[in-house]
N, C-alpha and C positions, 0 to 999 in steps of 0.2 A: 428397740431390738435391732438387730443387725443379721441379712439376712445375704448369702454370698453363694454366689452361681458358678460353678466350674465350667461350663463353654459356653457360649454366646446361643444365647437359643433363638426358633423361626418366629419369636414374636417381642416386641419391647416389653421385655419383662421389667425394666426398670419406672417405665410410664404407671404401668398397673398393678405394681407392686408398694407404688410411691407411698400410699396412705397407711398403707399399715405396718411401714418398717423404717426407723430412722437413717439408717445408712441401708444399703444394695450395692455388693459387690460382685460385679458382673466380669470373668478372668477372659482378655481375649486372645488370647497366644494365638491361634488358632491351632492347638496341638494339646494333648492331653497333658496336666500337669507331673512334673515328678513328683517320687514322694517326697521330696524335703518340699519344695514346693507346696503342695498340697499340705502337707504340716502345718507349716507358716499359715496358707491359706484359713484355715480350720479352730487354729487359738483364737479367735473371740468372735466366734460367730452362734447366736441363736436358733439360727436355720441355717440349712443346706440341701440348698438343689446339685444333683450330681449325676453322672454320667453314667452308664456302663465300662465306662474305661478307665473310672475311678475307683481303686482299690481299696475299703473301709473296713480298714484291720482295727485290729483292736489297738495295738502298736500308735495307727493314726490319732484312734478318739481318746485315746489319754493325755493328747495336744487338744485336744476340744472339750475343755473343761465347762463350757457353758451351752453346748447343744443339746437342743431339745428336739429338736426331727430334722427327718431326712426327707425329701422328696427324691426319689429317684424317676430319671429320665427313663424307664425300662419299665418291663413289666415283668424279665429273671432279676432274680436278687443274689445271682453266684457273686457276685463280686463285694457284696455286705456280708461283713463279720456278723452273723443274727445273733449269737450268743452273746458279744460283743457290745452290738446295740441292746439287747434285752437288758444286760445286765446294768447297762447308763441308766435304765427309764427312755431311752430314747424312742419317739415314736416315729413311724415309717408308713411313706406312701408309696405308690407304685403307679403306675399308665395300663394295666390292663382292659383290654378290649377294645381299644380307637384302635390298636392296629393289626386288626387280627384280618381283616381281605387286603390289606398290602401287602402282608406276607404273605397272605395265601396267593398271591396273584402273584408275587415276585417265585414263590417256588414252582407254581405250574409253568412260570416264564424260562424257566431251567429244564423242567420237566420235558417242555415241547423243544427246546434248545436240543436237549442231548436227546432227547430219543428220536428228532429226524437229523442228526449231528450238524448239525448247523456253522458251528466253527469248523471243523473241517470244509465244507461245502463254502463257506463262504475266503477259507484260505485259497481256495482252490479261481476262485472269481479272481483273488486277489494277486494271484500267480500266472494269471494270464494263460490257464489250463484248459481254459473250458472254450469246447468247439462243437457245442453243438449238444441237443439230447443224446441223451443212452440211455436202454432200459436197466442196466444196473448200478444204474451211479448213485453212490449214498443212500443206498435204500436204508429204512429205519425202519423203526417199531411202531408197527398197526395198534395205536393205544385202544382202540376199540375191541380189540380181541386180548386185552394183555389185565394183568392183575396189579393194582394198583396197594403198595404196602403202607399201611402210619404205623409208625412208631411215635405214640405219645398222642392222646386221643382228646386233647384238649379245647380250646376253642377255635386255634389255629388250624389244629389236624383235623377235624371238623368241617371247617370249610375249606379244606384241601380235597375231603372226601367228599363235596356235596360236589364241588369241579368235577372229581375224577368219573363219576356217575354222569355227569352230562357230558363227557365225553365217551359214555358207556364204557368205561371198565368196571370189573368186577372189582370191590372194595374190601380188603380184610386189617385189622390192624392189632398191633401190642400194644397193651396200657398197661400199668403196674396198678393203676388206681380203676377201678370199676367206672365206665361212663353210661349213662342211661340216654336213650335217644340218640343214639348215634349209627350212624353210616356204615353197612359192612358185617363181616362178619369177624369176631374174636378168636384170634390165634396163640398159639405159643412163639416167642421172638424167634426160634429156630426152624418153625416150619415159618413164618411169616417172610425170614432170609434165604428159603430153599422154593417157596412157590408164585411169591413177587417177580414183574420183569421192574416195576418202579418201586424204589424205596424210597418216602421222603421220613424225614427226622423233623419230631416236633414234640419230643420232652425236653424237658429242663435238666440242667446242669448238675451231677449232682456226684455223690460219690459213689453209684449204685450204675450211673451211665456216661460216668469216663471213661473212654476207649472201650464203648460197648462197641463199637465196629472197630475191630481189632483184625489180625490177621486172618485167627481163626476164623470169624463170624465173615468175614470178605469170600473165602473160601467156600462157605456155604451157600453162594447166591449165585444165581444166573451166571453164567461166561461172556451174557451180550445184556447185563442186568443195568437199567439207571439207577445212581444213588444222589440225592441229591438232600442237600441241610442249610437249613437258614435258622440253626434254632442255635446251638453253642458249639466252636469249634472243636475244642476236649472230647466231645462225644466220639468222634473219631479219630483213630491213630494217623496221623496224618503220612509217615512214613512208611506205615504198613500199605495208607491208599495207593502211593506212590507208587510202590511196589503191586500191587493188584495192576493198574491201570497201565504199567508196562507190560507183564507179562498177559497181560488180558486185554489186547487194541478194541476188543469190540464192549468193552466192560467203559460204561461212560458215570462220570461224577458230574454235578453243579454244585459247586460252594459259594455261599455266602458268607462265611464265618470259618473263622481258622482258629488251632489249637494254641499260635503265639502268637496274636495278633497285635500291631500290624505286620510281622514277619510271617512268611508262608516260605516249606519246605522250599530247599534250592531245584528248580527244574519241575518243580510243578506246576506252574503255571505254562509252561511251554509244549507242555504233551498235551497234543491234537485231540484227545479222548475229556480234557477237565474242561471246563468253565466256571474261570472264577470269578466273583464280582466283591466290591470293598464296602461287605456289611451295608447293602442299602435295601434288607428287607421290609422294612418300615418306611423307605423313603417315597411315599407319596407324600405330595403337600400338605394335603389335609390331615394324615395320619401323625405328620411329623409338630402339625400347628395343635392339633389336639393334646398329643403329650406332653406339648409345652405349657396348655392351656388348664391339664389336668395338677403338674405340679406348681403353678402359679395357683390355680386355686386353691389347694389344699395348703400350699401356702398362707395363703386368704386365710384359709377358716383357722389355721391353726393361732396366729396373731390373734382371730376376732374369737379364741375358744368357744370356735362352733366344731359341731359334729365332724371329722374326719370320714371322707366319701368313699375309699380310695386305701382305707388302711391296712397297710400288710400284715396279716396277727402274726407275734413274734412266741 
């Protein structure tokens, strides 16, 4: 069997892959493959471990006449054709739950960024402005008196909300799917976008929540509201953000995920109100060695037709 990795992953996959796969092809561009590339890549492989940056249309798996699973590096599957895969027989795994507190720790790290505005305050060090205290320099957001919003009440939003209560805010959030046990209390996405000073994003990608934060829904939030997303760029209109966050200076974003990634809107990253960071909601070490360690193993089992731990049902 012949088993072929699209980016070099945080542990020697080739070492621990060795026994149960006669070839391991490991791509190290250090950049994401194109799709002719990835084509090529794809014709005679058995397995495939693969990226979020890797596009698995259908278009690609009819060049992969011999694959039988997918491990993907992620725990969203927007970037898998699912119908696509279903209809090969192809089986699928995914990395849910290793990294669900480094995202939550990477989006309270935006959270606390933009509501005591921190890039500004720190441009301001860096401009040779500061002489001195003042009682009203970059005052921020009392999160202890302020209302903390999830969108998408999942495992991630979860422990975003278990944060947001140890820093005493009140907790409310929108889920499309019913969660039990969870943090807060259950709103409508409209009152959720009119009575939050924080909104963090943490559903998944989908057709129902592309450009859910659109102009209009920007419009309904706070005037000195945080919005911040580490979950998929598409969920927000990235232009409309652009647009709020000019005409709104005290109106603050964090992103970690953009809608054309690796490109981000021209001039947004330059306004004193965003903070952007390049998709490294999952980059803790451990969270990044476990993902690695979750599609090597199911790798593992899939070669030794053992039980799949890990499987996406399609």
């Amino acid at each position: 069997m012949k088993l072929g990795v699209t980016r070099e992953l945080p542990l020697d996959c080739q070492s621990l892959l060795a026994p149960y796969f006669d070839v391991i092809q490991v791509e190290e561009k250090g950049r994401p493959m194109t799709v002719d590339e990835l084509k090529d890549f794809v014709k005679d492989l058995d397995v495939l471990i693969c990226q979020l940056t890797d596009a698995i249309s259908d278009s690609l798996l009819s060049h992969a006449k011999r694959l039988k699973h997918i491990a993907t590096f992620s725990v969203g599957v927007d970037h898998l054709d699912l119908n696509a895969i279903k209809k090969r027989g192809i089986r699928l795994s995914h990395t849910p739950g290793v990294l669900t507190d480094a995202t939550a720790n990477l989006a309270w790290a935006l959270i606390l960024s933009c509501s005591r505005r921190l890039k500004m305050a720190e441009t301001f060090m860096r401009e040779g402005k500061f002489n001195g205290f003042a009682p009203s320099l970059y005052l921020g957001l009392p999160l202890e008196r302020c209302t903390l919003g999830i969108v998408g009440m999942g495992k991630i939003g979860r422990a975003v909300a278990k944060r947001g209560e140890s820093f005493g805010m009140k907790v409310q959030y929108y889920t499309r799917t019913p969660s039990k046990d969870t943090e807060g209390k259950s709103v409508s996405f409209n009152e959720l976008l009119a009575t939050s000073d924080v909104i963090s994003i943490h559903c998944p990608l989908s057709s129902s929540t592309r450009h859910m934060f659109c102009r209009n829904s920007l419009k309904l939030m706070k005037s000195n509201a945080v919005l911040v997303n580490t979950a998929r760029g598409p969920i927000i209109d990235e232009k409309a953000l652009q647009e709020h966050l000019l005409g709104n200076p005290n109106f603050f974003a964090g992103l970690d995920v953009f809608e054309q990634e690796p490109k981000v809107v021209d001039g947004l990253i330059d306004l004193p109100n965003v903070i952007c960071l390049p998709h490294i909601g999952s980059a803790s070490q451990w969270a990044r060695e476990q993902m690695a360690n979750t599609c090597i193993q199911e790798a593992m089992r899939f070669a030794s037709n053992q039980k799949l731990l890990y499987e996406y049902t399609l």
